[in-house]
C-alpha positions in Angstrom: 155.8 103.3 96.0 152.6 101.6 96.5 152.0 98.0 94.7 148.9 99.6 92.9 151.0 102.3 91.4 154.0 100.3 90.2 151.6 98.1 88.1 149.4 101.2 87.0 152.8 102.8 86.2 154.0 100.0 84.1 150.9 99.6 82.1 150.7 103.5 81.2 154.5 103.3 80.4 153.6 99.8 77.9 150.7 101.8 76.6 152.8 104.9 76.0 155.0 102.1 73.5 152.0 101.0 72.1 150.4 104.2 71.1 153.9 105.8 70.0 154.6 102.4 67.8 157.8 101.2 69.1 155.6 98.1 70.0 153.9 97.6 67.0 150.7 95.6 66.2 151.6 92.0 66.3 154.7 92.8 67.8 155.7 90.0 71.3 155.9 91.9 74.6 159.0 90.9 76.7 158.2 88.0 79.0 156.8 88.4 82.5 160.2 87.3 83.9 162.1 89.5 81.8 159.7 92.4 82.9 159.9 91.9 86.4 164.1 91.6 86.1 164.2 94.7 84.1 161.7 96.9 86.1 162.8 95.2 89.5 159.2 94.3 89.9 157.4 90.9 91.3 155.8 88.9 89.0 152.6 89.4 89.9 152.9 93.1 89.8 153.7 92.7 85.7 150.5 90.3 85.8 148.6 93.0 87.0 149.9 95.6 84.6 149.4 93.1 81.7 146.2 92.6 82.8 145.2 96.0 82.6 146.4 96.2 79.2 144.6 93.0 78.5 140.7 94.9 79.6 141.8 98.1 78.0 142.5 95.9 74.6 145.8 97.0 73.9 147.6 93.1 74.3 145.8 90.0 74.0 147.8 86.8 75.9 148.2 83.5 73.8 148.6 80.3 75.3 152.1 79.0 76.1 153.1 81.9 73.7 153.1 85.3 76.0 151.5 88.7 75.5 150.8 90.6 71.9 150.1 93.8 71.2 146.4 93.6 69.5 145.6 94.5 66.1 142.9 97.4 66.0 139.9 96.2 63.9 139.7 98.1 60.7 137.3 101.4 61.3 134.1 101.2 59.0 132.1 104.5 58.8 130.7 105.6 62.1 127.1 105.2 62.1 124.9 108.9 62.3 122.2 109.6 64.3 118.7 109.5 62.9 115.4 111.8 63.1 112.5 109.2 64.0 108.5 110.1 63.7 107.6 113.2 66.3 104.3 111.4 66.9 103.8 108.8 69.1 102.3 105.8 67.7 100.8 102.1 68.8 103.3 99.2 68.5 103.1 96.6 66.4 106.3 93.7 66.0 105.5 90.4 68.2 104.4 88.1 65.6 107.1 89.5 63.0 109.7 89.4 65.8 108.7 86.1 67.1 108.9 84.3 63.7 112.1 85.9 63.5 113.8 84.1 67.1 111.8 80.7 65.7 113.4 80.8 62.5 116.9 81.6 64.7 116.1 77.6 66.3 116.2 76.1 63.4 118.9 72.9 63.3 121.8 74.4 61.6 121.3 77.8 61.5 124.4 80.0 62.2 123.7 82.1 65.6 123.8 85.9 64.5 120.3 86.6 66.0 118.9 85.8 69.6 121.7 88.1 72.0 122.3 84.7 73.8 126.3 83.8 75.0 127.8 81.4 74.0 127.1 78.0 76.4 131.4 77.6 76.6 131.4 81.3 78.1 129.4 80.1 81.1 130.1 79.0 84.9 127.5 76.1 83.8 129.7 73.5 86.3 130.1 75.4 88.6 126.3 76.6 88.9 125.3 72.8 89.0 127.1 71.9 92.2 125.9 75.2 93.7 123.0 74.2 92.9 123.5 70.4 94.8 125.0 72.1 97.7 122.3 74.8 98.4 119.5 72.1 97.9 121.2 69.9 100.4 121.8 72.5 102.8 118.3 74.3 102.8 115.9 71.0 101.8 112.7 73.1 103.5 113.0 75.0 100.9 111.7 72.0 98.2 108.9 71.3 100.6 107.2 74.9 101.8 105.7 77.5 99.6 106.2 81.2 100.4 103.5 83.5 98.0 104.3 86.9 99.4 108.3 86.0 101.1 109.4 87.0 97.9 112.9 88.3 98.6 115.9 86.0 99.9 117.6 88.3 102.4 120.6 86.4 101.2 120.8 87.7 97.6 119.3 91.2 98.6 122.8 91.6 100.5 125.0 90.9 97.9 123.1 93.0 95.1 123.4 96.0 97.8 127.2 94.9 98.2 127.3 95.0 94.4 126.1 97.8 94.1 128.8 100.0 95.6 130.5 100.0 92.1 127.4 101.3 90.6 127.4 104.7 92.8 125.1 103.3 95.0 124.5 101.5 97.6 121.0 100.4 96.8 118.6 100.6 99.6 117.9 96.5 100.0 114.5 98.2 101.2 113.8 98.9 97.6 115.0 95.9 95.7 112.4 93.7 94.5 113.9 89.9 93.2 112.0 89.1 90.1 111.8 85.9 87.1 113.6 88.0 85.2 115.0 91.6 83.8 112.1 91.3 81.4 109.7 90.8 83.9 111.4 93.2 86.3 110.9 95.8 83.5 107.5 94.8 82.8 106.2 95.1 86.3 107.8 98.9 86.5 105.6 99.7 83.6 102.3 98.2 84.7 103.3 100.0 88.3 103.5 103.5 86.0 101.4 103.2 83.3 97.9 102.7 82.1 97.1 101.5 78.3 96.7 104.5 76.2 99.9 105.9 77.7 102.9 107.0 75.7 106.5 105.8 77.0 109.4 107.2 75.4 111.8 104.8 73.9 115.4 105.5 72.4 115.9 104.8 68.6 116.4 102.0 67.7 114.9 100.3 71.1 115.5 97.2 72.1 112.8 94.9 70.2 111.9 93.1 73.8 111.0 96.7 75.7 108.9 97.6 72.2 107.2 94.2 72.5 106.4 94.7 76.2 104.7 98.1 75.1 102.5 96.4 72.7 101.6 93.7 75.3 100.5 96.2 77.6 98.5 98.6 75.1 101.2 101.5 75.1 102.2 103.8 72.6 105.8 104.5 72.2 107.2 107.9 71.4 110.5 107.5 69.5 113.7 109.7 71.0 116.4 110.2 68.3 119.7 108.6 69.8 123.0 109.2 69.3 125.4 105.8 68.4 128.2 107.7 70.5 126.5 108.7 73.5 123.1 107.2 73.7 119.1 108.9 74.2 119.6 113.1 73.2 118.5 114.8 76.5 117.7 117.7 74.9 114.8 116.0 72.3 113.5 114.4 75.4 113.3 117.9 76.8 111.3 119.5 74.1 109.0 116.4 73.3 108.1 116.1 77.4 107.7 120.6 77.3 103.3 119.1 77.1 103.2 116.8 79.5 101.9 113.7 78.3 104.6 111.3 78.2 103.9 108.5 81.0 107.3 107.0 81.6 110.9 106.8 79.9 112.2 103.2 78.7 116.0 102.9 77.8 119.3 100.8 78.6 121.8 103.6 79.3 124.9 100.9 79.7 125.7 99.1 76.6 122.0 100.1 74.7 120.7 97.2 72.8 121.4 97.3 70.2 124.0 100.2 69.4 125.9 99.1 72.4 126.7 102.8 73.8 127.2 104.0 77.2 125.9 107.3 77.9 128.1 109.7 79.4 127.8 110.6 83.2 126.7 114.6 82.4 124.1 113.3 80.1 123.1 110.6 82.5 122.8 113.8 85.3 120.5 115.8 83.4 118.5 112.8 82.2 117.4 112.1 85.9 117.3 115.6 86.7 114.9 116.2 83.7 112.7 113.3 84.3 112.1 114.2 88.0 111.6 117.4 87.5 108.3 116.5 85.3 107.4 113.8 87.2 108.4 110.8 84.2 109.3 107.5 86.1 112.8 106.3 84.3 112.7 102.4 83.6 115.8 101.5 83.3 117.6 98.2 82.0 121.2 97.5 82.9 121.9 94.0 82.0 124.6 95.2 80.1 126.5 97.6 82.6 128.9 94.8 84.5 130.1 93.7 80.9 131.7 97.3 80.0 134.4 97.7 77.8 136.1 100.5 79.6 138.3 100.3 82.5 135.8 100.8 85.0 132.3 100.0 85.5 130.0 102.6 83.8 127.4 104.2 86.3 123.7 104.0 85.7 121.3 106.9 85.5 120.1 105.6 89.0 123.1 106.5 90.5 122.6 110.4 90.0 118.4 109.8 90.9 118.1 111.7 93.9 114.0 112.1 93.4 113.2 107.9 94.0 112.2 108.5 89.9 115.0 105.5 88.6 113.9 101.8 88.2 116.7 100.4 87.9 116.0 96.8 86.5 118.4 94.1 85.3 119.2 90.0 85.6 122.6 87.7 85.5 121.3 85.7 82.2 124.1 87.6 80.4 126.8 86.8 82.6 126.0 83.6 83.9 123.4 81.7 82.2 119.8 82.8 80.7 118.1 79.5 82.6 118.4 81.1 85.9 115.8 83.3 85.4 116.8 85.7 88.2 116.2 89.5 87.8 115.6 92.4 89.8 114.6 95.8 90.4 115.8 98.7 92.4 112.5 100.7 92.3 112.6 103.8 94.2 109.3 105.0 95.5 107.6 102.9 93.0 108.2 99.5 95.3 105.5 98.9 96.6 103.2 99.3 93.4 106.1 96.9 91.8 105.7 94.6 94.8 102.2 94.5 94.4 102.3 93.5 90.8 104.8 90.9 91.2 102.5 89.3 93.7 99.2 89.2 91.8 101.1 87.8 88.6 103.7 85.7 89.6 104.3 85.3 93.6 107.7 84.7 94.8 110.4 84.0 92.5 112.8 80.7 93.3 114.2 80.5 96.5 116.6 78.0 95.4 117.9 79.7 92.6 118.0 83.4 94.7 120.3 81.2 97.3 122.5 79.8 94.3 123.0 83.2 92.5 123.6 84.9 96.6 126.8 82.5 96.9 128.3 82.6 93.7 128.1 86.5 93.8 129.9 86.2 97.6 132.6 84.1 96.3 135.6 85.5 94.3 134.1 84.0 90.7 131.5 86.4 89.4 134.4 88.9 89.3 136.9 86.5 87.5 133.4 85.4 85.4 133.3 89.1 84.6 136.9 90.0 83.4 136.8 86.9 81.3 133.5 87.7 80.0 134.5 91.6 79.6 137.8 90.3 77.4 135.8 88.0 75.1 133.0 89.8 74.3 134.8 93.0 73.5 137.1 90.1 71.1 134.4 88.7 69.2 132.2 92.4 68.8 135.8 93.1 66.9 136.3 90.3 65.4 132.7 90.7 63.8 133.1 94.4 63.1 136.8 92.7 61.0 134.5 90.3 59.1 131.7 92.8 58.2 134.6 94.9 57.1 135.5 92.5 54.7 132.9 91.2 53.7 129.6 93.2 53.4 129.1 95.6 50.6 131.2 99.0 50.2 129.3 101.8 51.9 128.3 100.1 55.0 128.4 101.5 58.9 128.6 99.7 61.8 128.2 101.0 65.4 131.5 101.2 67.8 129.9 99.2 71.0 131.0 99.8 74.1 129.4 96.8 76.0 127.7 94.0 75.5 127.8 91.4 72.8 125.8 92.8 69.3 126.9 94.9 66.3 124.4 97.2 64.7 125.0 97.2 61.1 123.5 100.4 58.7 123.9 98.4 55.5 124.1 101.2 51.8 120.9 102.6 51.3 120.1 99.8 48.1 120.0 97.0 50.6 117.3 96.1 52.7 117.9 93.3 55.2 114.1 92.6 55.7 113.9 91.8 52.0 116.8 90.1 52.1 115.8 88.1 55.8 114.4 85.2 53.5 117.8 84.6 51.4 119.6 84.5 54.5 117.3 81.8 56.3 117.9 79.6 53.0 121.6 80.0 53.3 121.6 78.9 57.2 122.0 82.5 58.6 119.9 84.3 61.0 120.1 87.9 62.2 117.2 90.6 63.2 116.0 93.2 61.1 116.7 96.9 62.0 112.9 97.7 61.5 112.0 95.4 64.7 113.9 97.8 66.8 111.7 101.0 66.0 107.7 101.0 66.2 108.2 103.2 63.1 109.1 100.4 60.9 112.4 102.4 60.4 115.9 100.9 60.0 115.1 98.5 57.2 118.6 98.9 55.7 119.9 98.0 59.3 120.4 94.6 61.2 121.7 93.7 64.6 124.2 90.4 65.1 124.8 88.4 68.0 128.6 88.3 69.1 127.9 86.0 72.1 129.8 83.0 70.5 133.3 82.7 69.8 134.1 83.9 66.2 135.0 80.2 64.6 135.6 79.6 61.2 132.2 79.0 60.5 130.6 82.0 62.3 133.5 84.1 59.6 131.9 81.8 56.5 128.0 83.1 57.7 129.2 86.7 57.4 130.4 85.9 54.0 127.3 84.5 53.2 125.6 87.1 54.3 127.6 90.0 52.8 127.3 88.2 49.4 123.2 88.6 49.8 123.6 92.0 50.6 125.6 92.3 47.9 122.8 91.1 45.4 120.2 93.2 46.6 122.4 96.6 46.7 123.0 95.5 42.9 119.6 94.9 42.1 118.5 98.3 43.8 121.2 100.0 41.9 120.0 98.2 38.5 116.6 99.4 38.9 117.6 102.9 39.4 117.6 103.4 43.1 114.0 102.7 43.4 112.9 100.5 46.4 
């Protein structure tokens, strides 16, 4: 029997215990030594097995201690989906939504706002003597300037080499290196668009994509969304039946911020669909390498057969948000993107392109990943345990399936843009649900940051926090369920 299929065959039979309860929750696994005697396995075979186990968070492995089988977080209410306005309409959040990430820097204020990681998750060493090495090796590259080069052929190699797990490869002809996956996504829609336009959005959007819509004079039809399974095909369908919808926005992997992953048949008929009436898809994928499942989730550009997918993303969630290294995978939109990237910024940083093209060709993005992959999916549970016990009776929280935030529907009597205020004097910051929909809808929601490992004092926030809640439902329940 193969190697792969011994330690695949192990892991289904330890999951088989797990599921059945004769290795409860808690409960020590045997050790790896004991495992491989048993089963008349290497060790490393059981490693891999346990490993497995470990991504699909079934066990968790303690220090000097061995593997556990994990305790599920409790199950809060799942969230439902909700029916947003029909019309589109003009945005209008940057000056609310910047106050909120300024009031997120303030000394002492616990982190449950701005979707950074935490600065202990990141390859930050590592990065600086790339960083040494490259500059060393390549010192022209301090002294020259290169306003249209904009593309190391370096880091174009790698993304297309990367790109083989996302049902690609990428042509590197129509990969565009950029500051950033907001500017990456930006670009796409000044390639597409025109002010006046309307660009479908999912509901809640991702604050950052409604913001860029408001820079650039766009309106933004709201698409109701499902927490499960992401942007409903079929609404999309009927509101496009007129024409008149410019372009599609929307983060398909791990959407920000319900955290789902639309399914592959829905992520088929949503390229179909768009092709087929001409609507450029801009999408963001920042989120898709840090997955929850077993295997990478494909994005909607892997079933584009039409050129119609921008496909746009950055490394600032794996490896660190100062690089400033994004890109896009633009289809037959390129050369419009190209052209906007050169009148508005020029080439992006050689230096940094290089650094970011040999850590990808080394082994430690992929170990960066998996350890990424197992600690985010950790502290999303860990917070989704605290908001259990600690917010008020009634509320919902979304099941993510990548990335590092929890949407929270808090009871109907609370609103968490009221209470936003109460939390800043109590040292807590987190965004309000209505920055993530045009509409102003969502005001009994709020989105947290799980980026940082879920200490004692991230657990003593949340109380905080649930206990405001707590007031307000109260007072909305006092005053008879009026607003």
């Amino acid at each position: 029997m193969a190697e792969e299929l011994r330690y695949e065959k192990l892991a289904g039979e330890l999951a088989g215990l797990i599921a059945s309860g004769v290795l409860a929750c808690g409960e020590r696994l045997p050790s790896l030594r004991r495992l491989a005697q048993e089963r008349r396995l290497s060790v490393s075979t059981v490693v891999q097995a346990l490993r497995q186990l470990e991504d699909r968070g079934l066990v968790e492995a303690r220090p000097q201690s061995g593997y556990f089988v994990r305790r599920p977080p409790p199950r809060l209410a799942e969230l439902e989906t909700r029916a947003p306005p029909e019309a589109a309409i003009s945005v209008d959040i940057s000056q609310r939504l910047m106050r909120v990430l300024q009031a997120s820097n303030r000394p002492g204020m616990a982190p449950l706002a701005a979707a950074l990681p935490a600065n202990e998750l990141l390859p930050v060493t590592a990065l600086h003597r790339l960083y040494a090495g490259v500059v060393r090796r390549h010192p022209q590259l301090l002294a020259t300037a290169a306003y249209l080069q904009m593309d190391e052929p370096a880091l174009l190699r790698q993304l297309v080499r990367r790109s083989l797990v996302w049902g690609g490869p990428l042509a590197s002809e129509e990969l565009v290196i950029t500051n950033s996956c907001t500017e990456a996504l930006s670009l796409c829609l000044r390639a597409v668009t025109k002010p006046g336009d309307t660009v479908a959005v999912e509901s809640p959007a991702y604050y950052l994509m409604l913001q860029l819509l408001e820079m650039l004079g766009l309106k933004a039809l709201e698409i109701p969304t499902d927490p499960r399974t992401g942007l409903s095909v079929e609404a999309l369908e009927l509101a496009s039946r007129g024409g008149g919808i410019a372009a599609c926005l929307l983060v398909a992997n791990g959407s920000n911020p319900l955290g789902c992953v639309m399914p592959d048949d829905k992520k088929r008929r949503l390229a179909a669909l768009t092709a087929a009436r001409g609507i450029p898809l801009i999408e963001d994928d920042i989120y898709g390498d840090l997955h929850f499942s077993e295997q990478r989730p494909w994005p909607v550009k892997a079933f584009d057969t039409a050129g119609n997918v921008m496909l746009c993303s950055s490394f600032s969630k794996s490896l660190s948000p100062s690089l400033r290294i994004g890109f896009v995978a633009a289809g037959r939109f390129r050369s419009a993107v190209a052209l906007h990237k050169t009148m508005s910024s020029g080439a992006t940083n050689p230096v940094t392109q290089l650094v970011l093209a040999e850590f990808l060709e080394s082994s430690a993005y992929e170990r960066q990943l998996r350890q990424l992959r197992r600690n985010y999916r950790r502290q999303v549970e860990a917070m989704q345990d605290a908001v259990a016990r600690h917010f008020p009776a009634g509320t919902r929280v979304a099941q993510p399936q990548a990335g590092y935030v929890l949407w929270v529907e808090l009871p109907e009597g609370c609103d968490a843009s009221r209470s936003y205020e109460a939390a800043l004097a109590e040292k807590v910051a987190y965004v309000p649900g209505e920055l993530f929909s045009p509409s102003g809808m969502y005001r009994n929601c709020l989105r947290l940051n799980c980026g940082n490992p879920h200490t004692p004092q991230i657990e003593d926030a949340v109380l905080r926090l649930g206990r405001i809640f707590a007031a307000g439902n109260a007072r909305h329940s006092r005053a008879g369920g009026n607003p």
